[in-house]
C-alpha positions in Angstrom: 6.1 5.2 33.3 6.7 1.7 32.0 10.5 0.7 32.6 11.1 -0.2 28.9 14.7 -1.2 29.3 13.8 -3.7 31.5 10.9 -5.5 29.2 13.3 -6.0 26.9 15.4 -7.1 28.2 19.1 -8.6 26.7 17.4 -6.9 23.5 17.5 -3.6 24.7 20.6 -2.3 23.4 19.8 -3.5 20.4 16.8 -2.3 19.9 16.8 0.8 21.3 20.4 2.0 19.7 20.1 1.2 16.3 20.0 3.1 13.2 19.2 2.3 10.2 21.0 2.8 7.3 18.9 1.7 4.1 15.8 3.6 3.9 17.0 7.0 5.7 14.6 8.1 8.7 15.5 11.4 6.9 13.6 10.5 3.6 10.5 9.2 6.2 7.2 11.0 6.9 7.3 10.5 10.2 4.5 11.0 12.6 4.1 14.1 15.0 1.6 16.6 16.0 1.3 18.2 13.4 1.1 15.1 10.8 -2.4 16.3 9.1 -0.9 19.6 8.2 2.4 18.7 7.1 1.5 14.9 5.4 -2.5 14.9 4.7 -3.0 17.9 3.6 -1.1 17.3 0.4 -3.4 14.9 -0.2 -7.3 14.7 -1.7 -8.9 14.0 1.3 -11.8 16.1 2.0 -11.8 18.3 5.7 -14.3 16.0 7.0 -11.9 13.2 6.9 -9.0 15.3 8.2 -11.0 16.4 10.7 -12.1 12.6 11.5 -8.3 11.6 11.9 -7.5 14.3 13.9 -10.1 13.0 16.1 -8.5 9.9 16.5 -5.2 12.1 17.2 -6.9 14.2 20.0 -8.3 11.1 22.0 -6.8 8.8 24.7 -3.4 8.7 26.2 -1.4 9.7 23.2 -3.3 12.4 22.3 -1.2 15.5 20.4 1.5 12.8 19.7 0.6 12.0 16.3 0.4 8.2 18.0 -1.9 5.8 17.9 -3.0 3.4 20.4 -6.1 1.2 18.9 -8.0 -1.8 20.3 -9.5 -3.9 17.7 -12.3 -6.5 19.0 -13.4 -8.6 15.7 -11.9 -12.1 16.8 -15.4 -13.2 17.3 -16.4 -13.8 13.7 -12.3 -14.2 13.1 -11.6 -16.5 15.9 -15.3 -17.2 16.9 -16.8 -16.1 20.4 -15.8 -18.5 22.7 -12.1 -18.8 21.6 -12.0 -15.4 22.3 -13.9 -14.3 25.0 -13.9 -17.3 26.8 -10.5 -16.7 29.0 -12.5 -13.3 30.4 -16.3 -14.0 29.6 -17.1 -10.1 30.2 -16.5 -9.4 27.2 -19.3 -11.3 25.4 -20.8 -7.8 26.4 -19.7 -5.0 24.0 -19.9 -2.3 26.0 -17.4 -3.9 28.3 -15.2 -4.1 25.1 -15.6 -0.1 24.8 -14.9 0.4 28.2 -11.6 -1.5 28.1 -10.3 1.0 25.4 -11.7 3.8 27.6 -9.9 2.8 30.2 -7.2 1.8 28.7 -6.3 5.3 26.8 -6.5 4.3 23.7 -7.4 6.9 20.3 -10.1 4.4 19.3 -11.7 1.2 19.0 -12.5 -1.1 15.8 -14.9 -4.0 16.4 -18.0 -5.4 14.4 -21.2 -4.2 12.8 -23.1 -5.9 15.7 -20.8 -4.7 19.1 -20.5 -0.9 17.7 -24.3 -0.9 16.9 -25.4 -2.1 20.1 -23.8 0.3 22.1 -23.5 3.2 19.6 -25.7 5.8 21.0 -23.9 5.3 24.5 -20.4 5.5 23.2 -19.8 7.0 19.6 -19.7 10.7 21.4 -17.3 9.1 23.8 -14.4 7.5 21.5 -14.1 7.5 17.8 -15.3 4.5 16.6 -14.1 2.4 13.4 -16.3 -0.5 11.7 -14.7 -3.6 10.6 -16.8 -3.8 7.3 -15.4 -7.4 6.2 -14.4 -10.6 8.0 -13.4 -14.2 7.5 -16.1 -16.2 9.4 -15.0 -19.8 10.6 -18.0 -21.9 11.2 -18.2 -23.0 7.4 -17.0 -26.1 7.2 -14.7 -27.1 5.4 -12.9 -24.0 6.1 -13.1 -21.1 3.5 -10.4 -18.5 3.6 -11.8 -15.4 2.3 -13.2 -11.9 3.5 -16.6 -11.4 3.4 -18.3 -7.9 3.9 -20.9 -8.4 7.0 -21.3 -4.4 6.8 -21.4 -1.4 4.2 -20.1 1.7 4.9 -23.1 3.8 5.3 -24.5 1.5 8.5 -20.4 2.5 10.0 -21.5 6.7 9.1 -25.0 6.4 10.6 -23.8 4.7 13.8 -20.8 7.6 14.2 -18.0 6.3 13.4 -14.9 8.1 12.1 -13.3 5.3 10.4 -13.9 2.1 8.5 -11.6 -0.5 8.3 -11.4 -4.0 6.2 -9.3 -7.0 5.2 -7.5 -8.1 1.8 -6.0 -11.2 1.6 -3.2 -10.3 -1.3 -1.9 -13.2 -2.8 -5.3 -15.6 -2.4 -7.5 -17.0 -5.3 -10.2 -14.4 -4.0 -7.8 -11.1 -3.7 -8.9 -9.6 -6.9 -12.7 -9.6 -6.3 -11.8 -8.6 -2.4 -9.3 -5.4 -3.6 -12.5 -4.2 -6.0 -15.0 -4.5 -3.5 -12.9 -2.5 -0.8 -11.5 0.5 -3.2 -15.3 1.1 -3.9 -15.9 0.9 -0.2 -12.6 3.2 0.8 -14.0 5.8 -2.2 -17.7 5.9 -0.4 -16.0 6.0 2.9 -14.0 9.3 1.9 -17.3 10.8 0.4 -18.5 10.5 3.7 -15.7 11.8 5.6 -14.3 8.8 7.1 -10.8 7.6 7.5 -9.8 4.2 6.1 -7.9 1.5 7.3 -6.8 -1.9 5.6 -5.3 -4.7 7.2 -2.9 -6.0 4.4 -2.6 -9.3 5.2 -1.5 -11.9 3.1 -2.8 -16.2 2.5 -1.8 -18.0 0.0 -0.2 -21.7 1.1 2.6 -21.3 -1.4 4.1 -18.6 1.1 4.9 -21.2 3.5 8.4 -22.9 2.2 10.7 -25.5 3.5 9.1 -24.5 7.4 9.5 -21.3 7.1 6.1 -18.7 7.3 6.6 -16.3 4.7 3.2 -14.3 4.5 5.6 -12.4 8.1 8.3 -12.0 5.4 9.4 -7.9 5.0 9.6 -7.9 1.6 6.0 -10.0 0.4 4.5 -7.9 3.7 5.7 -4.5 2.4 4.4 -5.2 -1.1 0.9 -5.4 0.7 1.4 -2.3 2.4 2.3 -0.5 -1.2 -1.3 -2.0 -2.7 -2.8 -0.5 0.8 -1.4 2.5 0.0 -2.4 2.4 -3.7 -6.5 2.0 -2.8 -5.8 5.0 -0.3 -5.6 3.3 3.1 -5.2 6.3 5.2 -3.7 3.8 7.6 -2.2 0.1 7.1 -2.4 -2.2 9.7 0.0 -5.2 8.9 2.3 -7.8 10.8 5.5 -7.5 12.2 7.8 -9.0 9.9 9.6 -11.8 11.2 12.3 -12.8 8.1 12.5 -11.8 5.0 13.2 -12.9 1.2 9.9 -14.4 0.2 9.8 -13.4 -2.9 13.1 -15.4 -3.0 12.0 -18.6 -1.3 8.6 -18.8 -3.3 10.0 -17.8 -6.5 7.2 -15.9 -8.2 6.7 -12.2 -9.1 9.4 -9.2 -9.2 11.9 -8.1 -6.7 15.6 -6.9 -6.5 18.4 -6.9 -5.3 18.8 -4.2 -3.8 16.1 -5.2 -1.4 18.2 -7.6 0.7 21.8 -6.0 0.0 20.9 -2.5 0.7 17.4 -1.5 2.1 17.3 -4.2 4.5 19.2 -6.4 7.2 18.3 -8.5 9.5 17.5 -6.3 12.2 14.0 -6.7 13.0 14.0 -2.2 12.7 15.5 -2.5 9.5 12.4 -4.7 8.1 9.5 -2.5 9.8 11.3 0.3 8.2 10.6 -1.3 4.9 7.5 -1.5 5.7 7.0 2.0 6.4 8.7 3.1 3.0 6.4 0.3 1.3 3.4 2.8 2.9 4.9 6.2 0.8 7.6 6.4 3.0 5.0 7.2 5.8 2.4 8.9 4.0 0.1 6.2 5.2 0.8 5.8 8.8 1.8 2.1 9.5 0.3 0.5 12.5 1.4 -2.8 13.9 -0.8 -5.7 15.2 0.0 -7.0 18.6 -0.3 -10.8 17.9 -2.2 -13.8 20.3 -2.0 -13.6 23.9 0.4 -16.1 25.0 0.1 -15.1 28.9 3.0 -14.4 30.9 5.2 -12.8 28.0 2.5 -10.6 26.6 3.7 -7.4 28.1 7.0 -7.7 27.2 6.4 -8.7 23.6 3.9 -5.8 23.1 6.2 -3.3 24.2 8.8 -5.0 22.1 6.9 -4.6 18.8 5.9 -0.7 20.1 9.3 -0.1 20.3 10.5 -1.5 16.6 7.1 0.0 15.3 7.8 3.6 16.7 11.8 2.9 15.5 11.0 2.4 12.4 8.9 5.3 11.7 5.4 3.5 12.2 2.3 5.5 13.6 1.5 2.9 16.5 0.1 -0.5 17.8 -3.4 -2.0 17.5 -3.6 -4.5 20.1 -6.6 -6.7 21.1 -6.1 -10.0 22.2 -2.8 -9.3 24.5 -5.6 -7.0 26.4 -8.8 -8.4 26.4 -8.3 -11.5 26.9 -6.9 -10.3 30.7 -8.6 -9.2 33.7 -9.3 -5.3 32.3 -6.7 -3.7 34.7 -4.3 -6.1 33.2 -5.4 -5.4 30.0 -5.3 -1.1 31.0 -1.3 -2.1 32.3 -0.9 -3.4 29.1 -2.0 -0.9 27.0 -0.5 2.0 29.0 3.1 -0.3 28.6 2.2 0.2 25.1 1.4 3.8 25.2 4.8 4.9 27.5 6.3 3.5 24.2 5.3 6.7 21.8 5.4 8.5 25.2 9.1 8.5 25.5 11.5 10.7 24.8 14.3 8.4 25.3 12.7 6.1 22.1 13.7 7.9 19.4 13.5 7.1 15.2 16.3 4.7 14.3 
């Protein structure tokens, strides 16, 4: 097992004895085994996609936990090809990609139209598969910061996949038309059985104030999550929050008070846990993204953001970059460190 303590170091007692006392781990739907049964299965979702998440729960490492462990490989249209499989070339081949999240334990893995179709009939029987439906391409020129769909949601069912996943940028000029276009796709998606997953991210240039980056604030970040929520995300992928007040700095739309004086501090489990409560206090299982690679420090900061993730009441990491972007048995160490996270006994809900 991964020595946790030690990655993080001076941060450890911190981190690891915290509790929080604004949004009450009590009042949380946390995850566990038996999270379908006791969370889902309030809900309208139809068997097929039960049993499509549970399939996702029974895979990899963390299977029975009520964990997840997901590699997502889309940076190719996101970050183009060669700025992100250049550092480890092997994985301009898809089925390498595949084989890293095999290896590596993980419940699944997301990537494009074009890798999971390539290697579909090889693979979907092998590890539940979830299509990326939508992407922001960068070889346009000037640069255009929207989400474009590359994929429908019937091509992602054909294939075998169990899930679909897709982008909003709330707060851009193009959010509206991009919310409408995925709720229709999430309502196909749950016709067909599949789970859904939204990366609520946010864009909008007036979130950056005074050199400060607020689209990682808790507060504009959590508001995301609740509109992930609200178009049935079964699962919100979103950024680790890194300050807060942004509705504050930017001074536009509603908040309160109570926000900053009593649901949150500044402790980085405090702001994931309003993240969490932003997803129906856990309804919709929060998962974290792991961030760039930045070499040398990408173990410990990946089990960092497992541990404030799984502290706060989120359902797990989706890493890509930190992993693949590594020779693959660094990329496996990785993603185990990540893993021995929700493993742990001894990391318990703050």
């Amino acid at each position: 097992m991964t020595d946790i303590t030690a990655l993080l170091g001076s941060d450890a007692d911190s981190l690891l004895n915290h509790t929080c006392q604004g949004v009450r781990r009590e009042d949380l739907h946390l995850p566990g085994p038996d999270f379908i049964d006791r969370v889902m299965a309030d809900s309208d979702r139809s068997p097929a996609v039960l049993r499509n998440m549970q399939a996702f729960f029974n895979h990899g490492r963390l299977a029975g936990t009520g964990y997840l462990s997901l590699l997502p490989v889309d940076q190719g249209i996101e970050h183009s090809a060669g700025a992100s499989f250049a550092p480890n070339p092997r994985y301009f081949d898809p089925a390498n990609i595949v084989e890293l999240a095999l290896e590596g334990g993980c419940n699944g893995v997301a990537s494009t139209l074009g890798v999971l179709s390539s290697v579909a009939r090889r693979y979907a029987h092998k590890i539940p598969m979830m299509l990326k439906l939508n992407h922001n391409e960068t070889l346009s020129h000037p640069a255009i910061y929207d989400q474009t769909l590359f994929a429908d949601v019937d091509q992602a069912h054909d294939m075998g996949c169990v899930a679909v996943g897709a982008t909003i940028y709330f707060g851009s000029h193009e959010s509206r038309r991009q919310i409408m276009e995925i709720s229709e796709a999430f309502e196909r998606a749950h016709q067909l059985g599949m789970v859904t997953v939204l990366w609520a991210y946010l864009r909008n240039p007036a979130f950056k104030q005074d050199g400060t980056d607020y689209h990682v604030a808790a507060d504009l970040t959590s508001q995301a999550n609740h509109m992930a929520a609200t178009l049935k995300a079964d699962i919100v992928k979103q950024k680790l929050p890194e300050n807060n007040g942004g509705y504050r700095a930017v001074g536009f739309g509603h908040t309160h008070d109570k926000v900053y004086s009593e649901l949150t501090t500044d402790h980085p489990i405090d702001l994931a846990r309003y993240q969490v409560a932003n997803c129906f206090m856990g309804r919709a299982g929060l998962i974290n993204s792991g961030g760039g690679s930045k070499g040398h420090s990408d173990l410990g900061e990946a089990v960092r953001t497992a541990v404030i993730n799984k502290r706060a009441g989120g359902m797990g990491l989706i890493s890509g970059r930190k992993a693949f972007q590594k020779p693959m048995q660094e990329g496996v160490e990785l993603l185990h460190a990540i893993q021995d996270v929700y493993l742990s006994k001894d990391v318990t809900v703050a």
